[in-house]
MIVO-209534 format. One line per field, with one value per residue (C-alpha): x, y, z; residue in three letters. Coordinates in steps of 0.25 Angstrom, whole numbers. Example, Ala and Ser with C-alpha at 12.3 -4.5 7.8 and 13.67 -1.06 7.14 Angstrom:
# MIVO-209534
u: [49,55] $
v: [-18,-4] $
w: [31,29] $
res: [ALA,SER] $
This chain:
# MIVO-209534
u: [323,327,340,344,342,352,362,359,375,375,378,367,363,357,351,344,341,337,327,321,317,312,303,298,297,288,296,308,305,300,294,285,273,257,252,250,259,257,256,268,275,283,282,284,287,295,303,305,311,320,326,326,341,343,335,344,350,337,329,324,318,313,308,299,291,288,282,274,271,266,277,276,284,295,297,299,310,318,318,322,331,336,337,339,330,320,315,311,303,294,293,288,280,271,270,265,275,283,277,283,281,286,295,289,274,265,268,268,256,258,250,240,241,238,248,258,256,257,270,275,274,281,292,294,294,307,312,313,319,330,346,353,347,348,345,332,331,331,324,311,311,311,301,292,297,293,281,272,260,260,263,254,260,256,263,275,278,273,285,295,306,304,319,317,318,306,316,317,301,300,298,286,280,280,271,262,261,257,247,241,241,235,224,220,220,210,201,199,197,186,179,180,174,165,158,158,150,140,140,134,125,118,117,111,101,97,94,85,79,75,69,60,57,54,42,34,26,18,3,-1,7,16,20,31,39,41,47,49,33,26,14,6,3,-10,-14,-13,-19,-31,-33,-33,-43,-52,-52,-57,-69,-72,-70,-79,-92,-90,-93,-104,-113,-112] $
v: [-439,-427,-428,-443,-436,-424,-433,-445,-451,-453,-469,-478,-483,-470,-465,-479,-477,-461,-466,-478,-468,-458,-470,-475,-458,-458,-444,-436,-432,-442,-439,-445,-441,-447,-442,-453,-457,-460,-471,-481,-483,-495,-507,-509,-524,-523,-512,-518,-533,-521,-516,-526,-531,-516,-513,-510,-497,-493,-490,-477,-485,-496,-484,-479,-493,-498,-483,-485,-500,-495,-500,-488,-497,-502,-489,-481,-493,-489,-475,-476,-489,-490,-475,-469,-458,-452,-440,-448,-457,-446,-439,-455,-455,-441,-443,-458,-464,-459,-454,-447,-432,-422,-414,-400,-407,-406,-405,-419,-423,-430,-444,-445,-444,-458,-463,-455,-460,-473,-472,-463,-476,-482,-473,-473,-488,-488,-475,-485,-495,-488,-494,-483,-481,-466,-462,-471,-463,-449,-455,-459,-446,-437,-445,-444,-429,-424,-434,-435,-432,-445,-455,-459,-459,-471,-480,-470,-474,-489,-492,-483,-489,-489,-484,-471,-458,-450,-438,-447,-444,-430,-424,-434,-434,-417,-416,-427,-420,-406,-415,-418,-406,-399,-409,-407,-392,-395,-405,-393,-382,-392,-394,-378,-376,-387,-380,-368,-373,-380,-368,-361,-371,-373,-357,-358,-369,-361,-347,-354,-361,-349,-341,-353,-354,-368,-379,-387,-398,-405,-409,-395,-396,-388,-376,-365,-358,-343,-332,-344,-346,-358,-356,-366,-368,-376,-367,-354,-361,-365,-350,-345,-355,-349,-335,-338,-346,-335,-325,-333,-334,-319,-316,-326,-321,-306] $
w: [-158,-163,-154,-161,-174,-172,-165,-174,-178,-192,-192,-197,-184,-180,-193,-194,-179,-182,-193,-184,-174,-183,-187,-174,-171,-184,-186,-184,-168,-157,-145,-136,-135,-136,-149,-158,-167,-183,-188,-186,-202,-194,-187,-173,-172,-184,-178,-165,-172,-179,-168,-158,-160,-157,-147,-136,-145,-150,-137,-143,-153,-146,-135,-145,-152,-137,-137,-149,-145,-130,-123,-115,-103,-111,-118,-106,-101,-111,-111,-96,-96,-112,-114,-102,-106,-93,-101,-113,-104,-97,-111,-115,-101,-105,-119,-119,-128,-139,-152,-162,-166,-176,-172,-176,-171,-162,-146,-141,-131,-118,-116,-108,-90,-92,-101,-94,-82,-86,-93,-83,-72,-83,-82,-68,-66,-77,-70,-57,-63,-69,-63,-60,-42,-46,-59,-55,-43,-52,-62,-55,-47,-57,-65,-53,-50,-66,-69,-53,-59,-67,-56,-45,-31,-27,-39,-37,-21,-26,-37,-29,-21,-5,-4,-12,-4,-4,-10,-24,-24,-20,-33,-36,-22,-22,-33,-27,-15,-23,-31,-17,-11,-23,-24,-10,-14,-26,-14,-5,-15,-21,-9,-4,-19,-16,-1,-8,-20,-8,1,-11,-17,-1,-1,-15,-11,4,-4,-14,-4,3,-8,-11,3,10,9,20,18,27,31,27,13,6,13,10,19,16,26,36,37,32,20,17,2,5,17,5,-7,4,8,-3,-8,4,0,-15,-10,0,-9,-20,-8,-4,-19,-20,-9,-13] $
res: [UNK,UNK,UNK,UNK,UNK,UNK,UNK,UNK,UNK,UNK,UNK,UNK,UNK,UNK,UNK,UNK,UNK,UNK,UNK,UNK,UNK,UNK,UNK,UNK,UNK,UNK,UNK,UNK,UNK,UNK,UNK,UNK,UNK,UNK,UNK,UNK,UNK,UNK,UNK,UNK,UNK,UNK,UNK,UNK,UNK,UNK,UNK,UNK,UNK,UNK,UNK,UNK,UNK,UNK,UNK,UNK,UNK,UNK,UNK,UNK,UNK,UNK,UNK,UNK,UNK,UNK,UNK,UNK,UNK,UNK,UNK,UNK,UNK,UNK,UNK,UNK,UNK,UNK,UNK,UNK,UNK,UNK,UNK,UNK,UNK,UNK,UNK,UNK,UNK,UNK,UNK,UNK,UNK,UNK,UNK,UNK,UNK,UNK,UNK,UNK,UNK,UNK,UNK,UNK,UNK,UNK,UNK,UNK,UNK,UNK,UNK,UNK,UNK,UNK,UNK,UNK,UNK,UNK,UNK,UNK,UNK,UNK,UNK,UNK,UNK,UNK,UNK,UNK,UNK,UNK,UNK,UNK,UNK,UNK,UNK,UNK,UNK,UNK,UNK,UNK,UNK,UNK,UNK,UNK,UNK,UNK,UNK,UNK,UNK,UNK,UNK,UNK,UNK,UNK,UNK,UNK,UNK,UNK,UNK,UNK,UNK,UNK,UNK,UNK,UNK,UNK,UNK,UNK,UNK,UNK,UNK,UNK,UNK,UNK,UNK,UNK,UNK,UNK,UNK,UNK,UNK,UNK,UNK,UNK,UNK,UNK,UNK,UNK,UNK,UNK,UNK,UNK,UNK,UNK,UNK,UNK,UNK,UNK,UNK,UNK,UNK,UNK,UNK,UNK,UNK,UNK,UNK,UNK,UNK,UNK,UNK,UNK,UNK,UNK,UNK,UNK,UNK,UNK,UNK,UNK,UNK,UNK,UNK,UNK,UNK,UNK,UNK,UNK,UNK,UNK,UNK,UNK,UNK,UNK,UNK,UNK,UNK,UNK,UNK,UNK,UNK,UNK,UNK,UNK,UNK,UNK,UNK,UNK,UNK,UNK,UNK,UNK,UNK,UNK] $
């Protein structure tokens, strides 16, 4: 926006133009990006039946009101086929649309993974539909190169063509074979932290166990074992018994 401003001719077209986009931008800088915009001072649909005789020389306007509608697919179309403009549809994908911002403000905030994602399989579906053999070519590689981590492998060898050489992939399939490797790193680490965490717990368990001791039941009752001999609870409480009665009858026939 800033960029129109400066190199703005000074006919009346372009300063009515100028003013229009500064309208849908809701300031004098727009970007893309997913905070929320204020709130809307216009009408879309009145808008849209304004420009409609015009719609094939004001794509940036039109780019703009499928954004704020959630045309997110029709949007990123015209970026790629009507402009022409690659970096402004990634910038659309990670933002999530475009809002507008001041231009001293606040740093703009990234969508969310999910929206992204999304918009991003947008984008590479119009990146493969583009005319032109090699800038289709160049284009979907280095969408897939710069944005892999948003793109499942699975959807990506689905939609792309069976004649393509592995080379035009390199770049995305690279970074898909780090993520794999790297999550088979994190799966042994986490099970060598896992034995580890066992082997210390069983230890654990097997020294308590010892300085309790062990216990028998059987027809005899409950009995402990200590120093690897067997005591019997009832056999001890009995014995003991015997000695206070004897001791009671000693002391009674003196």
């Amino acid at each position: 926006m800033n960029f129109i401003t400066e190199n703005c001719p000074s006919d009346p077209w372009w300063k009515s133009r100028l003013r229009l986009l500064q309208l849908l931008g809701g300031g004098s800088s727009t970007q893309f990006t997913s905070t929320p915009a204020p709130a809307l001072n216009y009408s879309i649909p009145a808008i849209l039946a304004r420009i409609e005789p015009f719609q094939n020389e004001l794509v940036s306007e039109s780019i703009i009101l499928d954004g704020l509608q959630g045309r997110h697919r029709e949007a990123l179309r015209l970026l790629t086929h009507g402009l022409g403009d690659y970096d402004a549809a990634a910038r659309y994908c990670l933002f999530g649309g475009p809002r507008s911002t001041s231009s001293t403000g606040a740093p703009l905030e990234f969508a969310e993974k999910s929206r992204q994602t999304e918009l991003f399989q947008y984008l590479l579906d119009e990146f493969l539909q583009i005319r032109d053999l090699s800038e289709r070519i160049e284009r979907t590689s280095d969408l897939l190169a710069r944005f892999a981590a948003w793109f499942d492998v699975r959807e990506v060898i689905k939609i792309i063509p069976d004649d393509w050489s592995v080379d035009i992939l390199n770049g995305f399939l690279a970074h898909v074979f780090r993520v794999l490797v790297s999550e088979s790193r994190e799966v042994r680490i986490e099970r060598a932290l896992s034995a580890g965490q066992n082997l210390r717990i069983t230890a654990e368990y097997i020294s308590s166990m010892e300085k309790v001791g062990g216990w028998v039941e059987d027809d005899q009752g409950l009995r402990q074992l200590r120093g690897g001999q067997i005591n019997s609870t009832r056999g001890e409480t009995e014995s003991d018994f015997g000695e206070m009665v004897e001791a009671g009858l000693i002391r009674d026939s003196s």
